[in-house]
mmCIF file of the N, C-alpha and C atoms, coordinates in Angstrom:
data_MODEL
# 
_entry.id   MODEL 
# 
loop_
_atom_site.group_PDB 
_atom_site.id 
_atom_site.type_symbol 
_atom_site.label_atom_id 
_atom_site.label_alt_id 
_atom_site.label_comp_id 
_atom_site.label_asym_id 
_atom_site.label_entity_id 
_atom_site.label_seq_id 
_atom_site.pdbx_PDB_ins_code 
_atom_site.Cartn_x 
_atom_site.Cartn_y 
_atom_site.Cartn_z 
_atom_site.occupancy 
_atom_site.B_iso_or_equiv 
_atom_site.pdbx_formal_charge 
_atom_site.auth_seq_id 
_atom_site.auth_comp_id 
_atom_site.auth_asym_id 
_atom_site.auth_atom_id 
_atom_site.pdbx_PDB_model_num 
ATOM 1   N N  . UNK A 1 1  ? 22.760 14.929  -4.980  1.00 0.00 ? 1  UNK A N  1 
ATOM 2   C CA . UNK A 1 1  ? 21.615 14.430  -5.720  1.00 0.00 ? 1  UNK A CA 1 
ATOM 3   C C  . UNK A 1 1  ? 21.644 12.898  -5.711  1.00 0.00 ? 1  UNK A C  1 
ATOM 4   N N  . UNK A 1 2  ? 20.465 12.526  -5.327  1.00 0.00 ? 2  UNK A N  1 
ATOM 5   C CA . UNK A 1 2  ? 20.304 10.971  -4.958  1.00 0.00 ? 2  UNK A CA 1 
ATOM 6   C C  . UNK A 1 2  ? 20.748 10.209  -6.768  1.00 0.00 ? 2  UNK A C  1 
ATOM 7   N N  . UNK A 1 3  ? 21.599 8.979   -6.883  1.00 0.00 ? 3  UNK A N  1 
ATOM 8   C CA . UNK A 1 3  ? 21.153 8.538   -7.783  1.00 0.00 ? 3  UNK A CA 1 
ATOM 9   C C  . UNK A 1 3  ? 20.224 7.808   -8.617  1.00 0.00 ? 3  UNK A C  1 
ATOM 10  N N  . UNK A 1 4  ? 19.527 7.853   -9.900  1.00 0.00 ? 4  UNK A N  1 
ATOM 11  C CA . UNK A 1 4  ? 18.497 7.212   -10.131 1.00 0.00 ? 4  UNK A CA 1 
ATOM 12  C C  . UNK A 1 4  ? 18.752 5.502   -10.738 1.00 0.00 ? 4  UNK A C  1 
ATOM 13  N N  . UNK A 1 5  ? 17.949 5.018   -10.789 1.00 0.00 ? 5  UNK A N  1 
ATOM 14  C CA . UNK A 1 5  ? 18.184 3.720   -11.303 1.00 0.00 ? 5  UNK A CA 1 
ATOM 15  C C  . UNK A 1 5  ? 16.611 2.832   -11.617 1.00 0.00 ? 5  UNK A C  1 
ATOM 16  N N  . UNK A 1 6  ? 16.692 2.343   -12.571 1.00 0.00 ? 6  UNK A N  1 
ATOM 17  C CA . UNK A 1 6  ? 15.916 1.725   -13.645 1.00 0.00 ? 6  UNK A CA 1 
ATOM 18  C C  . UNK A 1 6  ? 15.641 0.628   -13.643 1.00 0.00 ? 6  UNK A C  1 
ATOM 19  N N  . UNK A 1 7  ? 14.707 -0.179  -13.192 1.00 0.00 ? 7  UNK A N  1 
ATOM 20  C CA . UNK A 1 7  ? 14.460 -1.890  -13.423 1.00 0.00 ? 7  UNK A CA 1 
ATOM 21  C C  . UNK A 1 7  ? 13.195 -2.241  -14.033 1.00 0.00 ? 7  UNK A C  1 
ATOM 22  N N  . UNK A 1 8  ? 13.514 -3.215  -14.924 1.00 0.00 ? 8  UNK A N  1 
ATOM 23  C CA . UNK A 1 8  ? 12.608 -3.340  -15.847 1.00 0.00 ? 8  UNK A CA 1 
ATOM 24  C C  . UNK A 1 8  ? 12.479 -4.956  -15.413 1.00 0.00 ? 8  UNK A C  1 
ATOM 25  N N  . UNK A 1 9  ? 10.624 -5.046  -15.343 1.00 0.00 ? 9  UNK A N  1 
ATOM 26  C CA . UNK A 1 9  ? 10.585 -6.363  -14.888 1.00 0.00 ? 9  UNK A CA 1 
ATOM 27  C C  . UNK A 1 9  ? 9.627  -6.860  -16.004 1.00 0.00 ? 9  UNK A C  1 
ATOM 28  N N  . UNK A 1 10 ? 9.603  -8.711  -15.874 1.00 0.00 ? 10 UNK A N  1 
ATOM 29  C CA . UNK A 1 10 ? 8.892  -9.147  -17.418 1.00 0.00 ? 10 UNK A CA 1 
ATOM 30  C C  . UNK A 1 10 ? 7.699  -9.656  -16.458 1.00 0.00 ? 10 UNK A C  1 
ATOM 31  N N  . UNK A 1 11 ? 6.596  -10.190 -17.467 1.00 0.00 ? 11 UNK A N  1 
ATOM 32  C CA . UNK A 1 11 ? 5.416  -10.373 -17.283 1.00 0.00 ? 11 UNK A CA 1 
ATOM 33  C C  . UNK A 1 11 ? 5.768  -12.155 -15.724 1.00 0.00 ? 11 UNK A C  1 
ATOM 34  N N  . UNK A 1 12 ? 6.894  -12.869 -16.587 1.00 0.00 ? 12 UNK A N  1 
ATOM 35  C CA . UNK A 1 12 ? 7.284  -13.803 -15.425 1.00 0.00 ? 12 UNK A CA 1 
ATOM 36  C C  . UNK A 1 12 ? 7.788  -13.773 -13.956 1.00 0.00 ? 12 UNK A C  1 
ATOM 37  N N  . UNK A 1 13 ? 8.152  -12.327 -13.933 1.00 0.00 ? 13 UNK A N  1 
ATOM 38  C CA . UNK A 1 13 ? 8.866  -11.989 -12.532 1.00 0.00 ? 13 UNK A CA 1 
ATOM 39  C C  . UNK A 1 13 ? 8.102  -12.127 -10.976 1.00 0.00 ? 13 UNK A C  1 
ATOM 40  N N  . UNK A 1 14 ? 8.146  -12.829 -10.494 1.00 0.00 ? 14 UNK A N  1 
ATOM 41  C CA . UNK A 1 14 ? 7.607  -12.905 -8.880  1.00 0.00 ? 14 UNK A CA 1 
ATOM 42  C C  . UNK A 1 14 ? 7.786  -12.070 -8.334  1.00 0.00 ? 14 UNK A C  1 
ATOM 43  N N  . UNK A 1 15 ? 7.154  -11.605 -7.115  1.00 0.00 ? 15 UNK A N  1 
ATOM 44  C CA . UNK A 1 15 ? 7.168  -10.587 -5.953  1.00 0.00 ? 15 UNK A CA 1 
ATOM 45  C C  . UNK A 1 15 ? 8.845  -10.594 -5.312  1.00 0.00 ? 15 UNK A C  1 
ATOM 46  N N  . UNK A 1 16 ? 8.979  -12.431 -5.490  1.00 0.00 ? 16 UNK A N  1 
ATOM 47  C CA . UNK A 1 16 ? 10.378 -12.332 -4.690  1.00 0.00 ? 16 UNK A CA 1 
ATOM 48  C C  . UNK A 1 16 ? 11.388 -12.210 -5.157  1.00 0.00 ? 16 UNK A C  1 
ATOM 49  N N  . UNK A 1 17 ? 11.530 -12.200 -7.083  1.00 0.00 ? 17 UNK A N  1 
ATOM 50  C CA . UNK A 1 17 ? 12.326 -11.720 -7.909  1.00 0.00 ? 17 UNK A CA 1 
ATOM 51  C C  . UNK A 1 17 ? 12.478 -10.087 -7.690  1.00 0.00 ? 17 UNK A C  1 
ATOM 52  N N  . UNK A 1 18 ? 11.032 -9.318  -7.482  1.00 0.00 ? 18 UNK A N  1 
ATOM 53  C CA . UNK A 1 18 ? 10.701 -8.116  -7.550  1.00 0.00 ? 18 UNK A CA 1 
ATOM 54  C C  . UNK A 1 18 ? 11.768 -7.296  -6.353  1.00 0.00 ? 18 UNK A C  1 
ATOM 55  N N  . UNK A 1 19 ? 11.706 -7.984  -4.907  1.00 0.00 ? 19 UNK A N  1 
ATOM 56  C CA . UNK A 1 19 ? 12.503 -7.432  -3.896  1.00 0.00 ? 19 UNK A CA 1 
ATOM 57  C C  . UNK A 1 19 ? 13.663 -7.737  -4.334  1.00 0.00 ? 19 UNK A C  1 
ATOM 58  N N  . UNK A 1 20 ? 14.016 -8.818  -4.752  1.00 0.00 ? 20 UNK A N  1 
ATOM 59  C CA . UNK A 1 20 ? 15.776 -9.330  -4.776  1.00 0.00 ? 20 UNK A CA 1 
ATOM 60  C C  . UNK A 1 20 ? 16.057 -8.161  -5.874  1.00 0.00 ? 20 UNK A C  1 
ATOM 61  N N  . UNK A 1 21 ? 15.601 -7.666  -6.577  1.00 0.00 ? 21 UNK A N  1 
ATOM 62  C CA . UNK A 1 21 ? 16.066 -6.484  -7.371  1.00 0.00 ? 21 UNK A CA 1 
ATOM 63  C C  . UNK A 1 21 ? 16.494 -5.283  -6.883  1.00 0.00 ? 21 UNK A C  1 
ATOM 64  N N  . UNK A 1 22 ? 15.189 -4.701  -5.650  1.00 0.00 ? 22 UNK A N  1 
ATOM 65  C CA . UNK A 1 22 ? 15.861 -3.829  -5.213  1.00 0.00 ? 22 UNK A CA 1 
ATOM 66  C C  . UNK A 1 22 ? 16.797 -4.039  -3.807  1.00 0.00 ? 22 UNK A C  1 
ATOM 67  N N  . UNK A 1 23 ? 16.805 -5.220  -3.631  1.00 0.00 ? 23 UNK A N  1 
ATOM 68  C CA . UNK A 1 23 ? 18.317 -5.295  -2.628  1.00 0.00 ? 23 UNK A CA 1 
ATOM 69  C C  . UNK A 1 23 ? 19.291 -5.134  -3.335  1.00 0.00 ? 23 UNK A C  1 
ATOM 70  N N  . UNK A 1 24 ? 19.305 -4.896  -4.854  1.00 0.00 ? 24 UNK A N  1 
ATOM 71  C CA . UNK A 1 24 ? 20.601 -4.782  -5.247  1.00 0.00 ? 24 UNK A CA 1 
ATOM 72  C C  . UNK A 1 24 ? 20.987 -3.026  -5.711  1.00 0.00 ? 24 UNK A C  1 
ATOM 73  N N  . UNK A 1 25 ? 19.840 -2.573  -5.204  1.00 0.00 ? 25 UNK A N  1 
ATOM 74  C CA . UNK A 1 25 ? 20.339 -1.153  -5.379  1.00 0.00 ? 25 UNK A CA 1 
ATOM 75  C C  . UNK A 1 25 ? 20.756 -0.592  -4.617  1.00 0.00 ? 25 UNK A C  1 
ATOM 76  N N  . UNK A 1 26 ? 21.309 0.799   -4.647  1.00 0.00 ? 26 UNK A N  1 
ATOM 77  C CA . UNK A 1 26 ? 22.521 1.783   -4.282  1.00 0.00 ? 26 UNK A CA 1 
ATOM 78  C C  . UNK A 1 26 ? 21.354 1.909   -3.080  1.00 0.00 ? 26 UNK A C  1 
ATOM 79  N N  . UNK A 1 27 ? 21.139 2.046   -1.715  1.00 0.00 ? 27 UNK A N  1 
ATOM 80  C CA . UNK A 1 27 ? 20.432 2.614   -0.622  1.00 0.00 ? 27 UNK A CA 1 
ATOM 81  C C  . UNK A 1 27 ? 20.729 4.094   -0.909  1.00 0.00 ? 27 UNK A C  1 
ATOM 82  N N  . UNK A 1 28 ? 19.734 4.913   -0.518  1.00 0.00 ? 28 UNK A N  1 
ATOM 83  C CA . UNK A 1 28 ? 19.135 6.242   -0.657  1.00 0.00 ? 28 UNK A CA 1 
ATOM 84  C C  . UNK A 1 28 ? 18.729 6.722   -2.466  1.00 0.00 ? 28 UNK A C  1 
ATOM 85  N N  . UNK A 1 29 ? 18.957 5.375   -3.283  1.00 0.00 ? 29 UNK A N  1 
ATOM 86  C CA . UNK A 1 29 ? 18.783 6.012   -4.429  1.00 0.00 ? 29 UNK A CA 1 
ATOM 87  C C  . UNK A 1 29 ? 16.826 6.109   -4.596  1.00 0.00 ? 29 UNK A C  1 
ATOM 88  N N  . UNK A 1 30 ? 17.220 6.483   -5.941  1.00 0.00 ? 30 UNK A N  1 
ATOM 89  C CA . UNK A 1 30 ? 15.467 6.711   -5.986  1.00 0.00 ? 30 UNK A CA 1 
ATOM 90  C C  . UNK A 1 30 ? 15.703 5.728   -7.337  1.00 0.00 ? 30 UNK A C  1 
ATOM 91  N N  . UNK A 1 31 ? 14.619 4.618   -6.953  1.00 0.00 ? 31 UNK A N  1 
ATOM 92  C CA . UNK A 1 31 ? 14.345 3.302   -8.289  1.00 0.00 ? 31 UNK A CA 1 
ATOM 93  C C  . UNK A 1 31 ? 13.250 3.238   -9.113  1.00 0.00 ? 31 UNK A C  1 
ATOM 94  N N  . UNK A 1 32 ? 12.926 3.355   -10.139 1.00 0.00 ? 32 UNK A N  1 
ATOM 95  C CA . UNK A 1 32 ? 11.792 3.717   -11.053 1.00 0.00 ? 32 UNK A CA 1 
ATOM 96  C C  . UNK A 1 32 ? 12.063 2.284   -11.382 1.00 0.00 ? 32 UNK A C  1 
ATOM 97  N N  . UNK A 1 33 ? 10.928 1.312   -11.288 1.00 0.00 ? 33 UNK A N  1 
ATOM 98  C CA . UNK A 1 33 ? 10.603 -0.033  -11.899 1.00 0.00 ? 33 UNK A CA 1 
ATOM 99  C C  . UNK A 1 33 ? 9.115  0.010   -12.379 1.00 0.00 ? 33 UNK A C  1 
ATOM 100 N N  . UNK A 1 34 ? 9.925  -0.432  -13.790 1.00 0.00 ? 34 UNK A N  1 
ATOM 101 C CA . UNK A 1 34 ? 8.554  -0.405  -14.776 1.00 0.00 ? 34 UNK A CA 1 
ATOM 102 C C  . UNK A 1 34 ? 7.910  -2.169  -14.490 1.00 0.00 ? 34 UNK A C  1 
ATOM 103 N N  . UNK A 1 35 ? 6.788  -2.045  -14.546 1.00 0.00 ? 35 UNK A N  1 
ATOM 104 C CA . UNK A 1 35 ? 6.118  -2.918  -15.278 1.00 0.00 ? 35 UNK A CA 1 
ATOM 105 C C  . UNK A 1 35 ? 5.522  -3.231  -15.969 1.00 0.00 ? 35 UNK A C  1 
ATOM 106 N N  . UNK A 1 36 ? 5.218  -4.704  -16.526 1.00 0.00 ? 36 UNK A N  1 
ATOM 107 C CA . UNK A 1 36 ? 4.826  -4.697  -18.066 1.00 0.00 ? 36 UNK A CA 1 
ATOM 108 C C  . UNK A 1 36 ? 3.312  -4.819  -17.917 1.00 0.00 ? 36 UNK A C  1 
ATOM 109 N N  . UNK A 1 37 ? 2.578  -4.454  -19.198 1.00 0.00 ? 37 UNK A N  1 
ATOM 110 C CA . UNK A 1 37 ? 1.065  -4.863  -18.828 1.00 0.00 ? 37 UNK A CA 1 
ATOM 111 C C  . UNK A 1 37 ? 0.872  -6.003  -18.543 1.00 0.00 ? 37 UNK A C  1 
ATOM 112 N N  . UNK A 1 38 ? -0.113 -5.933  -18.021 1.00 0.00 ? 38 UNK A N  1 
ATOM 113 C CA . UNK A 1 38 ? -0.657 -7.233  -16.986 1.00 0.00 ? 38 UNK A CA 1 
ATOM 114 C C  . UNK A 1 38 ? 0.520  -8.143  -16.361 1.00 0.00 ? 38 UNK A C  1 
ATOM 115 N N  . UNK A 1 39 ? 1.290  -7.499  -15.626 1.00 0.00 ? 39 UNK A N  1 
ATOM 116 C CA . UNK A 1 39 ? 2.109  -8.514  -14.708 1.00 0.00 ? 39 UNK A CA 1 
ATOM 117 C C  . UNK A 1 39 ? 1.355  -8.775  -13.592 1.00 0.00 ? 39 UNK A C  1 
ATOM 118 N N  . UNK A 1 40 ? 1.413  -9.900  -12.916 1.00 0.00 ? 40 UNK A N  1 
ATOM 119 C CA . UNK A 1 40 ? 0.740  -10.841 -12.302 1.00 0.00 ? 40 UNK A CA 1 
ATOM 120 C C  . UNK A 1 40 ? 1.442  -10.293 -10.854 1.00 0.00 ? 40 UNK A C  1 
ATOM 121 N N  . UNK A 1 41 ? 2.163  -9.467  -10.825 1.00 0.00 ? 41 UNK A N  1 
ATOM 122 C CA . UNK A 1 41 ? 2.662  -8.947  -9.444  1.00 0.00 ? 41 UNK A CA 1 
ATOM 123 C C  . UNK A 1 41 ? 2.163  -7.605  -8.683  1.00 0.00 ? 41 UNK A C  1 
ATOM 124 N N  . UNK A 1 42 ? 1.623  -6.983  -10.597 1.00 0.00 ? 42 UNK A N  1 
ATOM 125 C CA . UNK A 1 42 ? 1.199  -5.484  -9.587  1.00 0.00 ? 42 UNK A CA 1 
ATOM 126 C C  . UNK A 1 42 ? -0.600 -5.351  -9.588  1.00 0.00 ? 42 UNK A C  1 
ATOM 127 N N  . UNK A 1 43 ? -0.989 -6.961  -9.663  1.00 0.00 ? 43 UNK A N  1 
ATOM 128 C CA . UNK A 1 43 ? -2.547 -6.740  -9.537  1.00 0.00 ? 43 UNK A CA 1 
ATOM 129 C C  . UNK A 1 43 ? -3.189 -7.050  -8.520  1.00 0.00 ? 43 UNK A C  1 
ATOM 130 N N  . UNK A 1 44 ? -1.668 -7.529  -7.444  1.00 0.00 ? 44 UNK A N  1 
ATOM 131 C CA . UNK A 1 44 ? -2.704 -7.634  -6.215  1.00 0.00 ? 44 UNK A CA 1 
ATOM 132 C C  . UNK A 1 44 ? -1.567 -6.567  -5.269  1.00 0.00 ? 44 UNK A C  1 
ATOM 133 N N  . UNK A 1 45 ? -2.967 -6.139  -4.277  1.00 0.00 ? 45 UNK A N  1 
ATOM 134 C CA . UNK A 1 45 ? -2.305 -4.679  -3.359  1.00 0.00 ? 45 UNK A CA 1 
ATOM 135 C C  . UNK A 1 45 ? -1.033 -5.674  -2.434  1.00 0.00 ? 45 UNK A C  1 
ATOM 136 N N  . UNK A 1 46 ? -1.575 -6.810  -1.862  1.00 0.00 ? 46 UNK A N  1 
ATOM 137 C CA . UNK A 1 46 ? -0.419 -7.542  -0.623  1.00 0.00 ? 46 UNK A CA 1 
ATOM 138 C C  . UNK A 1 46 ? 1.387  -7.034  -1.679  1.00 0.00 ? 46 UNK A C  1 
ATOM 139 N N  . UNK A 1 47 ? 0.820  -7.540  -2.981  1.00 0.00 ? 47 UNK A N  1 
ATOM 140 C CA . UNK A 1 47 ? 2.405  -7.603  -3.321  1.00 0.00 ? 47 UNK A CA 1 
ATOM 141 C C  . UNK A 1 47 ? 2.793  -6.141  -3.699  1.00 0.00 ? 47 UNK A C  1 
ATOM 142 N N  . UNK A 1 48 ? 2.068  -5.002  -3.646  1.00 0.00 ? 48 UNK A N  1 
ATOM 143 C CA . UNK A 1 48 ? 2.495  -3.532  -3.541  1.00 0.00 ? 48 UNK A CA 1 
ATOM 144 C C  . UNK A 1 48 ? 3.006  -2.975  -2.533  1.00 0.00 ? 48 UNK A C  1 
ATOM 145 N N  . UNK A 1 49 ? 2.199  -3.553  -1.257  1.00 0.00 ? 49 UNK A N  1 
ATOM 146 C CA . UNK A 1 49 ? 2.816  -3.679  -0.174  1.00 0.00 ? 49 UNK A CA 1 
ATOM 147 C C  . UNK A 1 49 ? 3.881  -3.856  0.165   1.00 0.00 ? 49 UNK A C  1 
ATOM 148 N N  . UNK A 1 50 ? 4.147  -4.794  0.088   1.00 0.00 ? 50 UNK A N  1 
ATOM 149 C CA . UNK A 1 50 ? 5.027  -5.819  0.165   1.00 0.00 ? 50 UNK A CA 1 
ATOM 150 C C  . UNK A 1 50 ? 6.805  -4.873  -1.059  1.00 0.00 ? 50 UNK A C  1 
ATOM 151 N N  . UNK A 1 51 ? 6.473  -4.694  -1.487  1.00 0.00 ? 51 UNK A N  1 
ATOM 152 C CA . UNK A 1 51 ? 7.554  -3.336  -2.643  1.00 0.00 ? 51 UNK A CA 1 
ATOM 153 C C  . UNK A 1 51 ? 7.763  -2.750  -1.692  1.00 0.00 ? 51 UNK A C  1 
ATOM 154 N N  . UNK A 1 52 ? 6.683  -1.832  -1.531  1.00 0.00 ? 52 UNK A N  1 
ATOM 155 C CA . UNK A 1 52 ? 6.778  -0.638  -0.455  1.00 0.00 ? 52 UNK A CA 1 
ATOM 156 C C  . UNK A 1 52 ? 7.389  -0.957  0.630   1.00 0.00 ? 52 UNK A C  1 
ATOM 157 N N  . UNK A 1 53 ? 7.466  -1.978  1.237   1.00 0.00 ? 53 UNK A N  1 
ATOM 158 C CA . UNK A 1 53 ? 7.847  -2.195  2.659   1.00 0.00 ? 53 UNK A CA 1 
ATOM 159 C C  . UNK A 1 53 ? 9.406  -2.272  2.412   1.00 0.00 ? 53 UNK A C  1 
ATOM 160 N N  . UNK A 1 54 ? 9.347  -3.078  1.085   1.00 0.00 ? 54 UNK A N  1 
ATOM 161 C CA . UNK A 1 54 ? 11.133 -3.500  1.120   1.00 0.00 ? 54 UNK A CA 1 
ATOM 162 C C  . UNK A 1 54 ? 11.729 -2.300  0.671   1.00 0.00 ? 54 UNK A C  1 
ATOM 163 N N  . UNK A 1 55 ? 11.151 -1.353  0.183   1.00 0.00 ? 55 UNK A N  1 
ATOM 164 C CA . UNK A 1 55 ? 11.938 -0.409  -0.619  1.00 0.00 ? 55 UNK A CA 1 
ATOM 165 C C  . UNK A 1 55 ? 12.206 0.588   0.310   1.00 0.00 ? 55 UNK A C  1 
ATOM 166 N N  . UNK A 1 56 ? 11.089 0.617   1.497   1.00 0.00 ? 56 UNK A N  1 
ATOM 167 C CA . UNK A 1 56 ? 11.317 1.642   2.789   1.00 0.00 ? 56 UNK A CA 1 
ATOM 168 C C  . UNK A 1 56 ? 12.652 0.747   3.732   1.00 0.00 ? 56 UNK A C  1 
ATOM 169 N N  . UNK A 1 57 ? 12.325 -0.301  3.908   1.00 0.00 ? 57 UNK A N  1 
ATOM 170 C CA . UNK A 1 57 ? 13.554 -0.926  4.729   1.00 0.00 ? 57 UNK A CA 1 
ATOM 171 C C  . UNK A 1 57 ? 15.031 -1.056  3.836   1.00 0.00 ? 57 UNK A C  1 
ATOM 172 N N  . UNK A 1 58 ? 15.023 -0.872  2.873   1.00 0.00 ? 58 UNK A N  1 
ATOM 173 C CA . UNK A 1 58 ? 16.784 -0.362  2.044   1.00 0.00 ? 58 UNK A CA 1 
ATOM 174 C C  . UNK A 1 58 ? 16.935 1.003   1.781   1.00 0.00 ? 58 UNK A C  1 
ATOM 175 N N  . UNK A 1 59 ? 15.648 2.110   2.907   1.00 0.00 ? 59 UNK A N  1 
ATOM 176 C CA . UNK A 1 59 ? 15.700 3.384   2.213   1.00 0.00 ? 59 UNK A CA 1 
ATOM 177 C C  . UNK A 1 59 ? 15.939 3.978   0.784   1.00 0.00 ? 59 UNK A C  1 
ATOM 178 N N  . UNK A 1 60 ? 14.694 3.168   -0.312  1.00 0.00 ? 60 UNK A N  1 
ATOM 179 C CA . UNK A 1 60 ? 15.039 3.553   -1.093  1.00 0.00 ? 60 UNK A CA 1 
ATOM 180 C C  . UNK A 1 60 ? 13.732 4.626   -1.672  1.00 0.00 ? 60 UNK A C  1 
ATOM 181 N N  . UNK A 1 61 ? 14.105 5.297   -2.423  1.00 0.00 ? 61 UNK A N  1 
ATOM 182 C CA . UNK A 1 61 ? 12.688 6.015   -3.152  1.00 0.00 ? 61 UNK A CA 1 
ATOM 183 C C  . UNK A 1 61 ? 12.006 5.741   -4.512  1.00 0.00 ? 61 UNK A C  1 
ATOM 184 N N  . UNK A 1 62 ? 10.946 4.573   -4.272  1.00 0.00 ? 62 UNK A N  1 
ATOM 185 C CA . UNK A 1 62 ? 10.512 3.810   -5.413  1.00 0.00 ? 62 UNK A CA 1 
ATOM 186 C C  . UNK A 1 62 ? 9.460  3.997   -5.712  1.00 0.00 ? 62 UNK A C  1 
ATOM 187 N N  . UNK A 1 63 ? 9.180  4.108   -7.344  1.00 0.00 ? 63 UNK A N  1 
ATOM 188 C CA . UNK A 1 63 ? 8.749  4.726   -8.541  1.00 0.00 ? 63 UNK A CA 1 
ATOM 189 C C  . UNK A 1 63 ? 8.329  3.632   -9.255  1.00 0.00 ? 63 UNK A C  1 
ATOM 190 N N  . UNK A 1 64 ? 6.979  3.201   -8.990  1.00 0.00 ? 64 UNK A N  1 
ATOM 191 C CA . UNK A 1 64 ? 6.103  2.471   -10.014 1.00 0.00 ? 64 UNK A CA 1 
ATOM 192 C C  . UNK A 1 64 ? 5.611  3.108   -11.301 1.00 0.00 ? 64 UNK A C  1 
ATOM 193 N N  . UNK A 1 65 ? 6.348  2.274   -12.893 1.00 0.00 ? 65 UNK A N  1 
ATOM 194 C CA . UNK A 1 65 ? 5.800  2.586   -13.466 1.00 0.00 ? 65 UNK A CA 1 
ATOM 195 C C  . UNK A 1 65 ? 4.849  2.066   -14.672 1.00 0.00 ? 65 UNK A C  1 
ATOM 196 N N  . UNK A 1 66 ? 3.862  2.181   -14.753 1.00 0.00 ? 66 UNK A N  1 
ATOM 197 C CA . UNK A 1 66 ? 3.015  1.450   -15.598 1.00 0.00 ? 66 UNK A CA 1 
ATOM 198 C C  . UNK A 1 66 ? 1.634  1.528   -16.150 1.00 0.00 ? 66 UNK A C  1 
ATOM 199 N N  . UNK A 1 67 ? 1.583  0.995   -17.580 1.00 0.00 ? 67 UNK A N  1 
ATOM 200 C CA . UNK A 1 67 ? 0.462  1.690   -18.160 1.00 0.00 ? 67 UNK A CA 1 
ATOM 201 C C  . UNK A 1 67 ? -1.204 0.911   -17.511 1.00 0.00 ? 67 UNK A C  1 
ATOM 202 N N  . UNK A 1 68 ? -0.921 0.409   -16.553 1.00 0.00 ? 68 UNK A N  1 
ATOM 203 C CA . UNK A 1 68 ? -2.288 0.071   -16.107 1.00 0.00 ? 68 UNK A CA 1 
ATOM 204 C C  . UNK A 1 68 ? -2.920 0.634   -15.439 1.00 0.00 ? 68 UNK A C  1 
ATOM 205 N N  . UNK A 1 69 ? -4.300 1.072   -15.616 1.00 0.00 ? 69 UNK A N  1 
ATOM 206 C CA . UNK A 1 69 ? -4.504 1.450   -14.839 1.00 0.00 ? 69 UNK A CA 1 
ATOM 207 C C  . UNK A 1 69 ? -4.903 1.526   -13.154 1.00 0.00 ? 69 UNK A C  1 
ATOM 208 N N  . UNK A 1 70 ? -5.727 0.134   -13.454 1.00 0.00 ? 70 UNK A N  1 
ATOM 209 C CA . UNK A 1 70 ? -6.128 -0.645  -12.096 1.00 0.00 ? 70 UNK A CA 1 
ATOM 210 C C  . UNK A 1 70 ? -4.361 -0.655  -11.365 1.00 0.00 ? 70 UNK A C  1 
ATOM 211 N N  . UNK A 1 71 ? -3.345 -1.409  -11.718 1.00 0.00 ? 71 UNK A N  1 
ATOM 212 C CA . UNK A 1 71 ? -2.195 -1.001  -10.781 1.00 0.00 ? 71 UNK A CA 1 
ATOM 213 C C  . UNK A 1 71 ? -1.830 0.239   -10.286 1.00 0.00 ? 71 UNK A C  1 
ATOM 214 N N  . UNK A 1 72 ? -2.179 1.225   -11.119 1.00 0.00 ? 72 UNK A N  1 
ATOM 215 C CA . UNK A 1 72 ? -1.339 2.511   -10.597 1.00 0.00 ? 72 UNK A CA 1 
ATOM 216 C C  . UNK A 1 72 ? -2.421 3.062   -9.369  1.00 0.00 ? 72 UNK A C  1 
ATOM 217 N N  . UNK A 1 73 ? -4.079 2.454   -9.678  1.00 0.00 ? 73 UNK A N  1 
ATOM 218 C CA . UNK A 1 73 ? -4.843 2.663   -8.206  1.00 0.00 ? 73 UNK A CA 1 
ATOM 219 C C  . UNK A 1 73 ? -4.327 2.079   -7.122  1.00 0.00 ? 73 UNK A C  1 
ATOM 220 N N  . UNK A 1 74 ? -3.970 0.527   -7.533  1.00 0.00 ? 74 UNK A N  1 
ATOM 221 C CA . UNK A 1 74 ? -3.406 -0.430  -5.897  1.00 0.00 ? 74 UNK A CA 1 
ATOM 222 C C  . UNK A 1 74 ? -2.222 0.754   -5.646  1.00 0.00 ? 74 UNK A C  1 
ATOM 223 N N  . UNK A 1 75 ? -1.372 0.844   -6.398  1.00 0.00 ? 75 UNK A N  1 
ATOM 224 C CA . UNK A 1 75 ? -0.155 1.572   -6.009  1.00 0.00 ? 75 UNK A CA 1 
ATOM 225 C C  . UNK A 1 75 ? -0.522 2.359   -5.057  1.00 0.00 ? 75 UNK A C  1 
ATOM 226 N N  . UNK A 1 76 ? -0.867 3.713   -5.376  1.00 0.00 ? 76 UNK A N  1 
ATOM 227 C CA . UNK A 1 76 ? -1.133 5.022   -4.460  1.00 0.00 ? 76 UNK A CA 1 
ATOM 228 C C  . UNK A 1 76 ? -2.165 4.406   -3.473  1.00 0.00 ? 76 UNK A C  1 
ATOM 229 N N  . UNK A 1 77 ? -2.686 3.326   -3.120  1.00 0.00 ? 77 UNK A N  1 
ATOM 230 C CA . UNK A 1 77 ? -3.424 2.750   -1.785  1.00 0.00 ? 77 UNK A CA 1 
ATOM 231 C C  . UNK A 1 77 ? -2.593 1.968   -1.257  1.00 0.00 ? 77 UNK A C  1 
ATOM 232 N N  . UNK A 1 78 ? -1.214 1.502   -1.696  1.00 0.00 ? 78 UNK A N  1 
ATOM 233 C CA . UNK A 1 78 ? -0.842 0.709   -0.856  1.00 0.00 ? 78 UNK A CA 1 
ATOM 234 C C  . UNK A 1 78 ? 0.453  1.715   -0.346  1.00 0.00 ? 78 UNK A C  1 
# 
């Protein structure tokens, strides 16, 4: 069973804070990162992308989570 792991990011966190987080996780785990309302990272699709890409290149299985709604649309399109 893959392990899980938890990152909690603040409304200040950059895209490039956002990856340097999950380079620090276990590869093959599965990462649930919350974000906070209105973070300035998950309202545009490039920087969902941009998650997705890094989280596929450390093979990881990542789990956006958050009460917005407009993000959780970019999410499942990007």
């Amino acid at each position: 069973m893959a392990a899980i792991e938890v990152i909690y990011l603040t409304r200040q966190d950059t895209i490039d804070a956002a990856c340097e987080m999950l380079e620090h996780s276990t590869p093959g785990s599965q990462v649930w990162m919350v974000l906070p309302w209105r973070a300035k990272l998950g309202l545009k699709l490039v920087n969902l992308k941009r998650l997705k890409r890094t989280a596929q290149n450390l093979a990881l299985d990542l789990r956006l989570v958050t009460r917005h709604l407009y993000t959780r649309s970019l999410a499942r399109e990007a």
